[in-house]
C-alpha positions in Angstrom: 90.1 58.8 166.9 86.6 58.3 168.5 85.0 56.2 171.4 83.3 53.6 169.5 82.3 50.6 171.1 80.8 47.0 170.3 78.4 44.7 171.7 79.6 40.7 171.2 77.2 38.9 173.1 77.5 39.9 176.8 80.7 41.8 175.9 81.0 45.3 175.2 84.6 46.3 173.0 86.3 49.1 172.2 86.5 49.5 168.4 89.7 52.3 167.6 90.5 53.9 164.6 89.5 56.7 162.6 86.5 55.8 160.5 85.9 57.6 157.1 82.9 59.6 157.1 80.8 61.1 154.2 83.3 63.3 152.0 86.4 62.0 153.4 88.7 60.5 150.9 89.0 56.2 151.3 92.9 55.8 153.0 94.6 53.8 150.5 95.3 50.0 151.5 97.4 47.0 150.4 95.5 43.8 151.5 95.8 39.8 150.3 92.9 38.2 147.9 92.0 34.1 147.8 95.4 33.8 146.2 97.4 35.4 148.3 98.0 38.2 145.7 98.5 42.0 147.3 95.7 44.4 146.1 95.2 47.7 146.4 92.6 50.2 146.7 93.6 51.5 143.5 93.3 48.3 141.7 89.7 49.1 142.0 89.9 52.6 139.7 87.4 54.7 138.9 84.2 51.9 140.0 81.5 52.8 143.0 82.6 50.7 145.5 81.5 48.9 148.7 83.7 48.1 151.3 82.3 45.4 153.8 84.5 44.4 156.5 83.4 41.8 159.2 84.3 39.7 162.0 84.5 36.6 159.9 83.6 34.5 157.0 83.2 31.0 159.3 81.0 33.6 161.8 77.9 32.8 161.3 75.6 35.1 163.4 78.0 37.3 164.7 79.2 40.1 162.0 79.9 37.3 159.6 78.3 35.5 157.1 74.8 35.8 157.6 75.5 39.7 157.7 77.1 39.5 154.1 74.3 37.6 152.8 71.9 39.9 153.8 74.1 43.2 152.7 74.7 41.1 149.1 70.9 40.9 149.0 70.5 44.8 149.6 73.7 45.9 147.6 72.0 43.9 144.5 69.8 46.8 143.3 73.0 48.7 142.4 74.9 46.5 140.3 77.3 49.4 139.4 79.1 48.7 143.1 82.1 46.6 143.1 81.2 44.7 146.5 85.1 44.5 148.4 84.8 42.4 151.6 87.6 42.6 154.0 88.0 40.4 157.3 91.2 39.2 158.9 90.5 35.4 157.7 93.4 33.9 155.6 93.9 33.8 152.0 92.6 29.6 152.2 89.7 30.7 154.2 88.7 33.1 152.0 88.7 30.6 149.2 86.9 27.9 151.2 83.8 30.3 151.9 84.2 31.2 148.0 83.7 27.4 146.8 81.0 26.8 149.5 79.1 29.9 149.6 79.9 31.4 145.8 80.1 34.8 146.1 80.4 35.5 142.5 80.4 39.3 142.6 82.1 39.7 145.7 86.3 40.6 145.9 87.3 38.7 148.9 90.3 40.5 151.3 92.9 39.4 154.0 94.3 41.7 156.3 97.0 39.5 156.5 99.4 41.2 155.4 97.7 44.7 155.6 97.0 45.1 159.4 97.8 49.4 159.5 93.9 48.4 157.5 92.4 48.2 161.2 93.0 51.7 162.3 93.2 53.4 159.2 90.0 52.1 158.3 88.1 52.2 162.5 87.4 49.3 162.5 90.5 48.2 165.0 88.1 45.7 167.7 90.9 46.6 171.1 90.2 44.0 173.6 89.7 40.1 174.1 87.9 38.2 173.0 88.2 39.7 169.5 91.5 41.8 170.1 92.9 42.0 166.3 89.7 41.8 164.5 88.1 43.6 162.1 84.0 45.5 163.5 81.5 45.1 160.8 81.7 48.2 159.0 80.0 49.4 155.5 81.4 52.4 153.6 80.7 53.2 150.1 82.0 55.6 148.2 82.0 56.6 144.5 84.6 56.6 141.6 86.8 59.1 142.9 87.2 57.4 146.4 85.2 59.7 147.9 82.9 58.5 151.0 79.0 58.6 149.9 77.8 56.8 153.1 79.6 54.8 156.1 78.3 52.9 158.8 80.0 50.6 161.8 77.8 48.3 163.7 77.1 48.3 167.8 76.0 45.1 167.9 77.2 42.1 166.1 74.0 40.7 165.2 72.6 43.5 164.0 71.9 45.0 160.2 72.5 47.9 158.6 70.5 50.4 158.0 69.6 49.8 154.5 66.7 52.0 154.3 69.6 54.9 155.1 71.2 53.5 152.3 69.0 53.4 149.6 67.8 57.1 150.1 71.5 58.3 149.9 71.6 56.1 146.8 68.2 57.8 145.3 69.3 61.9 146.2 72.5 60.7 144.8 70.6 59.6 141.4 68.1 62.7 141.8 71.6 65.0 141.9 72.7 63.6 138.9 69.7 63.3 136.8 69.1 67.4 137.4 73.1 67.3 136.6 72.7 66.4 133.2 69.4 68.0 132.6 71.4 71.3 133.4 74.2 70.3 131.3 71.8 69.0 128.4 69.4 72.2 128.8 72.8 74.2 128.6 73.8 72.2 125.5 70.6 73.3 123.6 70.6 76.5 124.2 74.5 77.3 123.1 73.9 74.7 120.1 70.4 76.5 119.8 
């Protein structure tokens, strides 16, 4: 496990777990959706995925709301990603902040019933006031569960880092495009 450490207004926490880094393999999970269904990561399949996790859906500033808005807004240029936002809120506030924020294209998660999530995942906030809690956290990783990018906040009001984001998003694209240029050069000159 590393030292990791968030800033909540004046205080500083301790944030334990180990966090998935780029080529790690996502740790499998079994969390609680708007209706109180389990899901788990492999209900997903072979999709791109985006796994958010925050403080809270009724946070506003703080790792909550406001930071899912904005990461929706950035996320939107690749609508293969199945956006997968995880807090520790309850199945009924999940669906509260679904009927009054929409949300459409977002899969909503409780740790409720998943809490092994918090350390398996490093996102495990240590100390008061936000012992239990989930740090705001993005990780995306392709089909194959594999981690293409991952970053956790330091400070609960902050972004993240989007430009960092999109250019791991466009050498991934320029990877595959010389991919099947290979493969389609290949194809003519054994068919040729």
């Amino acid at each position: 496990m590393d030292q990791f450490t968030l800033v909540y207004g004046e205080e500083t926490l301790p944030v334990s777990g180990d966090f998935p880094i780029l080529g790690q393999t996502l740790p499998s999970f079994m969390l609680v959706d708007d209706k109180c269904s389990d899901v788990a990561l492999e209900h997903f399949g072979s999709r791109p995925k985006a796994i958010l996790t925050l403080l809270s859906l009724d946070e506003d500033s703080h790792g909550g709301l406001r930071l899912l808005q904005n990461t929706l807004r950035q996320l939107e240029r690749w609508p293969d990603l199945q956006l997968i936002v995880i807090t520790v809120d309850s199945p009924s506030t999940l669906r509260r902040a679904r009927k009054e924020h929409g949300l459409p294209h977002a899969i909503l998660l409780s740790t409720l019933r998943g809490r092994d999530f918090h350390k398996r995942y490093g996102v495990l906030i240590t100390e008061y006031p936000l012992a239990g809690y989930t740090a705001p956290a993005l990780i995306l990783a392709d089909g194959d569960n594999r981690v293409l990018y991952s970053e956790r906040l330091h400070d609960t009001q902050a972004d993240f880092n989007f430009d960092a984001i999109a250019a791991r998003f466009h050498a991934l694209e320029l990877a595959r495009n010389a991919a099947k240029q290979a493969r389609d050069a290949t194809g003519e000159e054994s068919g040729g």
